[in-house]
VMD Tcl script that draws the C-alpha trace (Angstrom):
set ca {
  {58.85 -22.18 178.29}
  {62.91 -21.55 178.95}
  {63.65 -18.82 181.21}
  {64.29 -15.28 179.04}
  {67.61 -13.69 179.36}
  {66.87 -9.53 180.42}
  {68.88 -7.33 179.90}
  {69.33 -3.17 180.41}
  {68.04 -2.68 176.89}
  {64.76 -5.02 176.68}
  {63.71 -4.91 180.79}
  {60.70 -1.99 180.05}
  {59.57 -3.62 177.32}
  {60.02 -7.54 178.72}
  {59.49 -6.77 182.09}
  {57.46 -3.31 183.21}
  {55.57 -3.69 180.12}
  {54.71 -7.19 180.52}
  {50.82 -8.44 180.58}
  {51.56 -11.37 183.12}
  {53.03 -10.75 186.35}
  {57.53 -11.43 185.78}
  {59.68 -13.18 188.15}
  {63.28 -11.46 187.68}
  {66.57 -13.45 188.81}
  {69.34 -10.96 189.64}
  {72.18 -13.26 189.38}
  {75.74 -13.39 188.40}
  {77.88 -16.33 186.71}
  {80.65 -15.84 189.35}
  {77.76 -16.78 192.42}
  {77.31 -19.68 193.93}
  {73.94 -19.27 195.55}
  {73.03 -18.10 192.00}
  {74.11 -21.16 190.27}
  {71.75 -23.24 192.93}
  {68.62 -21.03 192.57}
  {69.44 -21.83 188.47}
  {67.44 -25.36 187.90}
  {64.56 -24.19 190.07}
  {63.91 -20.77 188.40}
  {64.04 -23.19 184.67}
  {61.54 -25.96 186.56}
  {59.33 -22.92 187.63}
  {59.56 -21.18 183.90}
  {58.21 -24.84 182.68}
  {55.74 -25.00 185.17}
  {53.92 -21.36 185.79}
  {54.82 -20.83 181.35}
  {51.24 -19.75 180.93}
  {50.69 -17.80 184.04}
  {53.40 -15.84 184.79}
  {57.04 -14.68 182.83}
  {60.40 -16.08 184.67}
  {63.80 -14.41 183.42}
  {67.37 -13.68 184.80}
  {69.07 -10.53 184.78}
  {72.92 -10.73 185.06}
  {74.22 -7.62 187.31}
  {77.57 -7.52 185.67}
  {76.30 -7.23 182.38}
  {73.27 -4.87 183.37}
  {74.64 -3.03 185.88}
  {72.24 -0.20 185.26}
  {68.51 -2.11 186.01}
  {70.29 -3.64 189.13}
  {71.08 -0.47 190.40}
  {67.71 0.81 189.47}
  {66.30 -1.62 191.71}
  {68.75 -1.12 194.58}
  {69.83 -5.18 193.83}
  {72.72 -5.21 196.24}
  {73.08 -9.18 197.02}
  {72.51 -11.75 195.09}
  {70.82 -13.96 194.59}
  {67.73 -11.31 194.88}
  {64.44 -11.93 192.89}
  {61.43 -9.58 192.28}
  {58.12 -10.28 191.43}
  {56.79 -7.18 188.93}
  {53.43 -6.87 188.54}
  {51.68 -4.33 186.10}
  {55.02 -2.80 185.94}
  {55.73 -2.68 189.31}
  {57.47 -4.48 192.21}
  {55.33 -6.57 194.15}
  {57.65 -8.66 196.41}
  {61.36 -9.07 196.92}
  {63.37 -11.59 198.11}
  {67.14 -11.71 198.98}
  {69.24 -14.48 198.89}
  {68.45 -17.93 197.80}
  {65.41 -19.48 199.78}
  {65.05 -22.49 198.11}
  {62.00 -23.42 195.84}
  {59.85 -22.48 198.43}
  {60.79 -19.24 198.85}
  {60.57 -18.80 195.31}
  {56.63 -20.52 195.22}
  {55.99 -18.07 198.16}
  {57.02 -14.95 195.70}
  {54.72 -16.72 192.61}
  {52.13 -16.97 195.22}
  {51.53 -13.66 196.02}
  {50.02 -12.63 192.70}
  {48.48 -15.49 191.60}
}
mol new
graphics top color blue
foreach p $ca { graphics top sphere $p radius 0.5 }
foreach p [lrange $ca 0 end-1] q [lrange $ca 1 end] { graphics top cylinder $p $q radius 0.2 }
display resetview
């Protein structure tokens, strides 16, 4: 499964909404960090496809769900679960820090 694009207008319904648990990739173009977390978060949407949802959310274009969520830095992912956060991470960690996030609710 390809990571799903979020966005301001679909995040309730795609994300809080969701049955499985969502990974969510605050991110922008312009980042560099971001653009190194990038071929992970697609290997991990491949890999956890029928276990859990992986998406991106770009702040610049969303601005509003960013600032919902008090996203500040990025790279910053949360893990949602039953429409709810259920871990946060800041800043890329590498894949592990991304597996240790998945982890934690399945």
């Amino acid at each position: 499964m390809a990571v799903i694009h979020f966005s301001d207008s679909d995040f309730e319904e795609k994300v809080l909404k969701s049955s499985l648990p969502v990974l969510v990739d605050f991110y922008a173009d312009w980042c560099g960090p971001c653009r190194l977390a990038e071929p992970i978060i697609e290997e991990l949407a491949g890999t956890y496809a029928s276990k859990i949802v992986i998406g991106k959310l770009d702040v610049d274009a969303d601005i509003k769900t960013a600032g919902t969520y008090g996203v500040m830095s990025i790279p910053t992912v949360i893990m949602f679960k039953d429409g709810k956060e259920v871990a946060r991470k800041v800043g890329f960690g590498g894949k592990q820090g991304y597996l240790d996030i998945i982890n934690k609710v399945l």
